[in-house]
N, C-alpha and C positions, 0 to 999 in steps of 0.2 A: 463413534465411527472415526476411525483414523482414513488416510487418503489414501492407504494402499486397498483399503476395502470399499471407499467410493471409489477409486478408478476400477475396480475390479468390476465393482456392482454395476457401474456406468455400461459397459459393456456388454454384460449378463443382460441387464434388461434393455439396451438396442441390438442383440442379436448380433455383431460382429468386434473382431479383431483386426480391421481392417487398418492398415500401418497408419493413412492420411487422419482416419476418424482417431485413433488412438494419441497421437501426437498433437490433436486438438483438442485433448481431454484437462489439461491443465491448462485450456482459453475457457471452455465452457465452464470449468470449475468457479473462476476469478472472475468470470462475469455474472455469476448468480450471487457470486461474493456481493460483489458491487449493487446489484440492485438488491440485497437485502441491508445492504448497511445504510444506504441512502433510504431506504421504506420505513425503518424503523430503527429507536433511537433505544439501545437496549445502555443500562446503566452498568452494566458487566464491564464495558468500553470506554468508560473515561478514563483520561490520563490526567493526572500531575503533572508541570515541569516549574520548571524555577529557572530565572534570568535574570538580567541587568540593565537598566533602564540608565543613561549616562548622559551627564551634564551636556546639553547645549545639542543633545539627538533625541531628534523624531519619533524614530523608527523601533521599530522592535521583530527579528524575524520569529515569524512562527517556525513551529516544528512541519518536518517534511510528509508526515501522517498526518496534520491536521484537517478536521474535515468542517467544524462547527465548533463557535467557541459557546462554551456555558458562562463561563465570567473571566473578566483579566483584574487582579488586584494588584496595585503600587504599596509597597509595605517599606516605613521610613525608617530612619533607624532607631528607636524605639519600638520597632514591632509592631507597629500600629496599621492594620490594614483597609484600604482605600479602595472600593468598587470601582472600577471605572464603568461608566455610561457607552453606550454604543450609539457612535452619529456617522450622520454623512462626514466622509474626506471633506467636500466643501465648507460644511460648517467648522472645519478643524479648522481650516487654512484661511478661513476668513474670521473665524475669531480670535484664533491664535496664530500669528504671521510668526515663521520662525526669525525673528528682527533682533533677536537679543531684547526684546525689552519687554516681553509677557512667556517669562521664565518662573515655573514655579512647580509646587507639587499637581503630576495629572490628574484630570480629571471626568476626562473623555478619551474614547479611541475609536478606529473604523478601519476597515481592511483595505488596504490603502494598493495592493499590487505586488508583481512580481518584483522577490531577491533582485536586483539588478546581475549580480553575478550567479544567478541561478534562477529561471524562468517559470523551473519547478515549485518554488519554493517561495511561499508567499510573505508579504512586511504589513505588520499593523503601522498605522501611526497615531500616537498619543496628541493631546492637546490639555494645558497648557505645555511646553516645551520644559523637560526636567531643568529643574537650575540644581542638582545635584545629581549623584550614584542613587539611585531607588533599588531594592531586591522588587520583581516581578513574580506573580504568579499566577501562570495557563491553568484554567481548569478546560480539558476542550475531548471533544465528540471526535477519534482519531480512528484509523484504518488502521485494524489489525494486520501483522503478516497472514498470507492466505495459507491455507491447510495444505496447498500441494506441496510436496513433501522435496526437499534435498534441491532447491534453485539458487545456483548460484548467483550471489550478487558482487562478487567484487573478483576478480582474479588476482593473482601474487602481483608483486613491483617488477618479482625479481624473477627472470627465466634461463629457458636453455634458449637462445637466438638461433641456432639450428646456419644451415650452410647453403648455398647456392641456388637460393630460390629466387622466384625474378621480381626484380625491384616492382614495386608501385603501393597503392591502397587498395584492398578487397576490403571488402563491407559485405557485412551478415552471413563470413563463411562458415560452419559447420565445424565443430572441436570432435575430436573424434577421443578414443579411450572413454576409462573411464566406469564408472558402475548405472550412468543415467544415459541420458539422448534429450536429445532438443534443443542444447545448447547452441548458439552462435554467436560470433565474435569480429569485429573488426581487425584487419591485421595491416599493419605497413610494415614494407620493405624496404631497406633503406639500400642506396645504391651499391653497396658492396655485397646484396645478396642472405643479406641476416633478418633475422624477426628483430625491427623495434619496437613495435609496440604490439599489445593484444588486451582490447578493449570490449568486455563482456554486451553484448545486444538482448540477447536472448538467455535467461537461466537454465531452460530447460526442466528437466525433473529426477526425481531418483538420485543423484546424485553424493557423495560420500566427498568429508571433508580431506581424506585420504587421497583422493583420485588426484591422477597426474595426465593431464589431456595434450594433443595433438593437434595437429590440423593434415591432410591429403593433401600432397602436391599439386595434384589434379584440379584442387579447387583454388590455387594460388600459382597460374601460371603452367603447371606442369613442372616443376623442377626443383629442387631442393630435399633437404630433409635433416632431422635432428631435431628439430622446435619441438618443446615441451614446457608445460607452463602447471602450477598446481591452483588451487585454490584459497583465499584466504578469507571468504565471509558467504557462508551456505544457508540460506535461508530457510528455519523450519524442516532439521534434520529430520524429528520423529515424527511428521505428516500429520501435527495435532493442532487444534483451535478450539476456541471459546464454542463453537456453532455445532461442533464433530462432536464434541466432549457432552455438551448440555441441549441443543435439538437441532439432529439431524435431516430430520424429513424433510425442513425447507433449505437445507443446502442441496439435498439429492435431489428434490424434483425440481428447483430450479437447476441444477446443472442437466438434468435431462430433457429439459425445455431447451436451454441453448443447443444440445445434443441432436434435438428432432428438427429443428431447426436446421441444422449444419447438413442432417440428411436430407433434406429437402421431401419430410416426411407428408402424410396427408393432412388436412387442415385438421382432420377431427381429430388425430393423434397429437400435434403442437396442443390444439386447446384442450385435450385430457390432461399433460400434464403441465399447461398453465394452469389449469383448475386447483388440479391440488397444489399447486405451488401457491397460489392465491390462500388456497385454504389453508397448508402449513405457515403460510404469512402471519393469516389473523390471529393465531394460535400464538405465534411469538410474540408479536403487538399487545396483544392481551397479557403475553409476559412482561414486555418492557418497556412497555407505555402502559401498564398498568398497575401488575401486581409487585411490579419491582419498585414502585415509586411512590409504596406505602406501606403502613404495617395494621395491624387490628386493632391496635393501642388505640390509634388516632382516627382510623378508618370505619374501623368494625371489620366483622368480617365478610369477603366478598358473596357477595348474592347475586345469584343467579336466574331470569325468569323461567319455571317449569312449568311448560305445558301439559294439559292433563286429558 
């Protein structure tokens, strides 16, 4: 199932097109995301990364998807690779003081907090403190891009500034053009009446890495016009994931749980399709908390109690 046929299907089974419910079809989507990735740790979803652990520094940032590590290894230059152990920050910082004087190869780490220059984005800290260059390597439990199809995540540098629109900042105005909807964007205006900046809020959907977008004067003052801006990083052009591709049932009844939800449907219709979303859960769990995390070699093969 790609996301043009779940948002279609979304639809189909709550009975409306209605503009509000439609435009909250890629909220409800991304939140059934999120509570299936957090329920279950499916093996399809690990990532690699490789980094740099650097003489006389702590720290190490994680990747911006990170969700859960499986293991961090310090590899010397011989190749040679080193597990690190998971402790308290405290126990780091109290057995290993960054002092200059208990510098060596690590041997421990713990999630230590937010990137300083990014809130998003979280720093391990190692213990003992590198006394050289190490290569590092993330093995870790990460957030796929989501199935909704064509959201933009970055706009250009570079634009058309457009002409005689009224200075100030709007925040979360509406992009207009274009082949999607949902987009919004913060814009400043700098005192001579041009677009200086235009800073992506909202990706929206549908969207084509082609499209050349706008904004309404109406929503910026009343005045102006000529701004135009394109795109340069469109998230999940062909509406496809790991979950669409290999089992869908539990991304469509969860999205249609948050969906009955949003309608402020009757209790008994929320818990019908919490039920099966519950029940397409166990179905996956049993994929990748189970069958994925063996083989028949080692295991035998899976057995099942039949009732008779």
């Amino acid at each position: 199932m790609n996301y043009e046929t779940l948002y279609n299907n979304i639809q189909t089974y709550a009975q409306t097109s209605e503009t509000t419910f439609v435009a909250n079809i890629p909220f409800f989507v991304e939140q059934a995301e999120t509570r299936i990735y957090n329920a279950v740790q499916i093996p399809s979803l690990r990532k690699n990364v490789t980094g740099n652990l650097t003489s006389g520094n702590q720290y190490l940032t994680l990747p911006f998807d990170w969700l859960a590590t499986y293991s961090v290894a310090v590899i010397d230059s011989s190749g040679n690779y080193t597990y690190l152990i998971n402790k308290d920050v405290n126990f780091i910082r109290e057995a290993y003081p960054n002092n200059g004087t208990t510098s060596w190869l690590p041997k421990y780490y713990a999630i230590f907090g937010s990137s300083t220059n990014n809130v998003n984005e979280l720093t391990a800290i190692v213990g003992p403190t590198p006394d050289s260059t190490y290569s590092a390597e993330l093995h870790y439990f990460y957030y796929p891009v989501s199935i909704v199809q064509g959201v933009i995540s970055v706009l250009n540098s570079t634009f058309v500034a457009g002409s005689l629109y009224s200075p100030g900042l709007y925040q979360n105005i509406p992009l207009t053009g274009g082949s999607g909807s949902g987009a919004t964007a913060d814009i400043l205006i700098n005192s001579s009446g041009n677009v200086a900046s235009c800073t992506i809020q909202n990706g929206g959907s549908f969207y084509s890495a082609t499209d050349t977008l706008s904004i309404s004067s109406s929503s910026v003052g009343g005045t102006g016009s000529g701004f135009s801006i394109g795109i340069a990083t469109l998230n999940n052009p062909n509406g496809q994931s790991w979950l669409g591709d290999n089992y869908d049932p539990v991304l469509f009844y969860g999205s249609m749980r948050e969906a009955m939800l949003f309608q402020k449907q009757e209790a008994d219709i929320i818990k019908y399709y919490e039920d099966k979303f519950q029940e397409a859960l166990s179905e996956i769990k049993r994929l990748g908390d189970g069958l994925e995390r063996g083989d028949a070699y080692r295991d035998g093969q899976t057995k099942l109690m039949v009732k008779t």
